[in-house]
C-alpha positions as CSV (number, residue, x, y, z in Angstrom):
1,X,46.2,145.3,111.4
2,X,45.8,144.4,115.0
3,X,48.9,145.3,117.5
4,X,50.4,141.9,118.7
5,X,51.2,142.1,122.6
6,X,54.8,141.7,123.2
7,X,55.8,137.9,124.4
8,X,56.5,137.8,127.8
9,X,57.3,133.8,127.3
10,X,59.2,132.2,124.0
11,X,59.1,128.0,124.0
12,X,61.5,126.5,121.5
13,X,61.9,123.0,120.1
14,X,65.1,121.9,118.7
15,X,67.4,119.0,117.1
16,X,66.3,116.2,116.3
17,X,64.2,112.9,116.7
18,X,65.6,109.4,117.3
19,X,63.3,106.8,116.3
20,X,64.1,103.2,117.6
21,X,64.5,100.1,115.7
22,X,66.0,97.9,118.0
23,X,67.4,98.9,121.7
24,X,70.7,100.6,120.0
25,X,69.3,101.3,116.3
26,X,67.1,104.4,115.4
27,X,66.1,106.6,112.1
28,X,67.2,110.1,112.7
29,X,68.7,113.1,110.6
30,X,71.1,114.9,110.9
31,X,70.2,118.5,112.9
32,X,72.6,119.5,115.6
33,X,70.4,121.7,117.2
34,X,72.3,124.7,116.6
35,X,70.1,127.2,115.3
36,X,67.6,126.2,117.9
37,X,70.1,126.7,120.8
38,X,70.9,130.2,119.0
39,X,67.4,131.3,118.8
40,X,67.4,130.7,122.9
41,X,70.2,132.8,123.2
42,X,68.9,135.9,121.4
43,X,65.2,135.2,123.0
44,X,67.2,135.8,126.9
45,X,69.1,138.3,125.4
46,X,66.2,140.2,124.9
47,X,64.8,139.5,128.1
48,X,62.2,136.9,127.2
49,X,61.6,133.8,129.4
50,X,63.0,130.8,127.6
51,X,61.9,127.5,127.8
52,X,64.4,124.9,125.5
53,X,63.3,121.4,124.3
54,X,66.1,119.9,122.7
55,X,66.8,117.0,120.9
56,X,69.6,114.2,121.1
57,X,72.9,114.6,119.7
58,X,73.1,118.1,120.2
59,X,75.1,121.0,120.4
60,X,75.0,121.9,124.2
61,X,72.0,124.1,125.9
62,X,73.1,127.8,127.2
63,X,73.3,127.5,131.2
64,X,72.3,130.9,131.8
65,X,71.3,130.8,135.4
66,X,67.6,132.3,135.4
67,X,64.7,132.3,132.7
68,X,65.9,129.4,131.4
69,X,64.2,125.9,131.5
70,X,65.8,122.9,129.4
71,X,63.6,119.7,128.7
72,X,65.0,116.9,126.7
73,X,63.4,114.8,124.3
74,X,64.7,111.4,121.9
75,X,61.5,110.7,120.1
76,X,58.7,112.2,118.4
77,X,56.3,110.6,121.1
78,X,58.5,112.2,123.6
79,X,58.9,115.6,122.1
80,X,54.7,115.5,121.5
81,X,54.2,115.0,125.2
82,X,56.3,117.6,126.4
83,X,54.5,119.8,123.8
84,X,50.8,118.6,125.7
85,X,52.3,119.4,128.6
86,X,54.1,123.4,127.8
87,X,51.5,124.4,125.1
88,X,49.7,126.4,125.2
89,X,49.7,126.7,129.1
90,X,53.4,128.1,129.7
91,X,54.5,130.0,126.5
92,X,53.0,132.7,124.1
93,X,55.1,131.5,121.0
94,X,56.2,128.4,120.0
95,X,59.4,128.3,117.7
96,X,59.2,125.2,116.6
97,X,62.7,124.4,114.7
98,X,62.7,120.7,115.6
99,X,63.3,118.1,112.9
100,X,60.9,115.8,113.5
101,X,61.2,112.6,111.9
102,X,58.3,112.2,109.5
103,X,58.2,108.3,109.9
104,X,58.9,106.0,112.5
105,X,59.0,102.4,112.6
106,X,55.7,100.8,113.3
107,X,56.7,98.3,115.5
108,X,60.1,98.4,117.2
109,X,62.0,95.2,117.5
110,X,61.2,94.1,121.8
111,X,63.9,94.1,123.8
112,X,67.7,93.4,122.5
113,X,69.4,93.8,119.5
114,X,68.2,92.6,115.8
115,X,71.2,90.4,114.8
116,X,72.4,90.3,110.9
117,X,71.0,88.1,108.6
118,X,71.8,87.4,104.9
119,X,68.5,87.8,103.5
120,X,67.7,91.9,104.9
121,X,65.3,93.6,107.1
122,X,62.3,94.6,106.2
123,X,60.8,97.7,108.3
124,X,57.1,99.0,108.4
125,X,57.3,102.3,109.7
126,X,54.2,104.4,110.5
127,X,53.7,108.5,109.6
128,X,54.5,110.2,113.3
129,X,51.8,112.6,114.2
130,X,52.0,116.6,112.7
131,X,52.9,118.1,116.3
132,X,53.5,121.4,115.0
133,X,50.1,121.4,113.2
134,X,48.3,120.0,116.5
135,X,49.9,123.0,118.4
136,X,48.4,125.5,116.3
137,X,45.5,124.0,116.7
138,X,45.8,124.4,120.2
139,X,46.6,127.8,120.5
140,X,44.7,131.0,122.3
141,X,44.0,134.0,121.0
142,X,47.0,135.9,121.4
143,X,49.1,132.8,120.5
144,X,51.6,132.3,117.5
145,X,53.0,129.4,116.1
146,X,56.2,129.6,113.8
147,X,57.2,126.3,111.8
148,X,60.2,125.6,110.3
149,X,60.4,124.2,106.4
150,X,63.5,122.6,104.9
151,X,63.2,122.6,101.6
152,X,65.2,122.4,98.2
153,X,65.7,125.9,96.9
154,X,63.6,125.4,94.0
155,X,61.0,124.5,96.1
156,X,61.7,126.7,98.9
157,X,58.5,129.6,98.7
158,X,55.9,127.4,97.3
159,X,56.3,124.6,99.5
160,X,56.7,126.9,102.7
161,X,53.9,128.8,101.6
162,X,51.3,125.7,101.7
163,X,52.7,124.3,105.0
164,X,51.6,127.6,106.2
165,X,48.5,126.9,104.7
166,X,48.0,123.2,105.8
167,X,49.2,123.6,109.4
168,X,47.1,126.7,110.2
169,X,50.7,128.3,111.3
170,X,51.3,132.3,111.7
171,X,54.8,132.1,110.0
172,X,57.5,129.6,109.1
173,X,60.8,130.1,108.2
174,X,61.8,128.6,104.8
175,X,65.2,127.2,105.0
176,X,67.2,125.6,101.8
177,X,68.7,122.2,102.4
178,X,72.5,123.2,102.6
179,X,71.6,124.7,106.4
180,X,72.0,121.6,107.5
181,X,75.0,121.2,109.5
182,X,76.6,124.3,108.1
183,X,77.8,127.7,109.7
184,X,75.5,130.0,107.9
185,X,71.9,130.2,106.9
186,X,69.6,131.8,104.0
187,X,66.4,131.5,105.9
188,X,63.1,132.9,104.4
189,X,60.7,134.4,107.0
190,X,57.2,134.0,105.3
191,X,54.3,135.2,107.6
192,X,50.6,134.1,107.1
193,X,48.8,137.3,105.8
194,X,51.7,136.6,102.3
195,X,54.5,139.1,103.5
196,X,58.0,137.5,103.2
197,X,61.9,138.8,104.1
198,X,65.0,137.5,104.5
199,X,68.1,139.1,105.9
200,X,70.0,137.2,103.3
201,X,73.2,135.2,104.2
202,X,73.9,135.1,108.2
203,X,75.6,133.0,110.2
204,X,73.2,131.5,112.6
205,X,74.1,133.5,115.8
206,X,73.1,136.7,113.4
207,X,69.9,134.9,111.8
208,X,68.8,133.7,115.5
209,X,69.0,137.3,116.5
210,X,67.3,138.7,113.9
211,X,64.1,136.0,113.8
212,X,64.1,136.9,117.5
213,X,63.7,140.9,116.5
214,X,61.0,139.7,114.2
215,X,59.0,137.7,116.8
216,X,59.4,140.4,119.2
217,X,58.1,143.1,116.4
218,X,54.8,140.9,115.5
C-alpha cells in the first residue's frame, strides 16, 4: 500500500445548514457543531494548520491565536461556495462533518414574513447539491476526503459503506443517530479499500482526538 504524506493542512466543515422560507423561517436540524469544533481542536493540537467552517447555531469556535482560520456559513449555497473557494487549493483533507440539509425550499417566500393562514402552506423544496461528493471529485492526488454518515444503527455499515461508494470518498465515519446532541459518540471509521474500527464509546473530545490520530496515520 502506498505511504500517505503527512497533512501539513486539515479543512473542516461543521454544524449545520439553515435553509430559508421566509426572512425569519428556515429548515435546519439539529447539529451543534460540537464534534466538528472538537475535531479542530485535536487537528492544532497536533500541529496541523486548521481551517474551521462552521455552521449557525453553534457551539463556539476555539480562538487559538495562530493556524487557525474560521469561516462562517448559514446555507448550503453558502457552505458550497466557501468549499469552491478552500478546496482543493488551501487544504490536503477535508473533514467534512457538516449536516447539510438535504432539501431546501425551491423558492423562498421574497422579502418579509409569510403570515398565517387557515388553509396551510404548501412548500416545494428542491434536493441541495451533494458538496461532499463534488469535493471528492475535485480532489489531487495526494488529497482525501472523509464524509460523515448518520445513520440508524441498523443501518449504520451498509448504508455508510455505499456512500463511500457513491461519493467516491476515502473514508466516512458512520455515526448512529443518538450522537446527535449528546455528550458521547459510537462513531464507525470505515475507510475505502473495506477496513473499519471504532474506538467504541468516547465522549467527543476523546473521539475528535482519536479520528485526528487516524487522519494523521493514513
Amino acid at each position: 500500500m502506498p505511504s500517505i504524506p503527512r497533512p501539513d493542512t486539515v479543512l473542516i466543515t461543521a454544524g449545520p445548514t439553515y435553509e430559508p422560507i421566509d426572512a425569519v423561517r428556515f429548515i435546519g436540524n439539529r447539529s451543534s457543531g460540537r464534534l466538528g469544533v472538537e475535531l479542530a481542536r485535536a487537528a492544532h493540537a497536533v500541529g496541523l494548520d486548521v481551517i474551521l467552517a462552521l455552521g449557525p447555531n453553534t457551539v463556539a469556535p476555539p480562538s487559538f491565536p495562530e493556524r487557525l482560520r474560521v469561516d462562517r456559513f448559514r446555507t448550503c449555497a453558502d457552505l458550497e461556495e466557501l468549499l469552491l473557494d478552500l478546496w482543493p487549493g488551501h487544504a490536503d483533507v477535508l473533514v467534512m462533518a457538516a449536516a447539510v440539509a438535504d432539501y431546501r425550499p425551491k423558492q423562498p417566500a421574497p422579502g418579509g414574513k409569510l403570515r398565517r393562514h387557515s388553509e396551510g402552506l404548501t412548500i416545494e423544496m428542491e434536493a441541495t447539491p451533494d458538496l461532499v461528493a463534488a469535493c471528492a471529485r475535485r480532489k489531487k492526488p495526494g488529497q482525501r476526503v472523509i464524509g460523515f454518515a448518520l445513520e440508524t444503527q441498523a443501518e449504520l455499515m451498509s448504508s455508510a459503506a455505499d456512500k463511500i461508494r457513491r461519493k467516491g470518498l476515502d473514508a466516512i465515519v458512520a455515526n448512529p443517530l443518538e450522537t446527535m446532541d449528546a455528550d458521547e459518540i459510537d462513531g464507525l471509521l470505515i475507510r475505502a479499500d473495506g477496513r473499519h474500527e471504532s474506538p467504541g464509546r468516547l465522549s467527543k473530545p476523546m473521539f475528535a482526538a482519536w479520528l485526528i490520530d487516524r487522519i494523521m496515520r493514513g
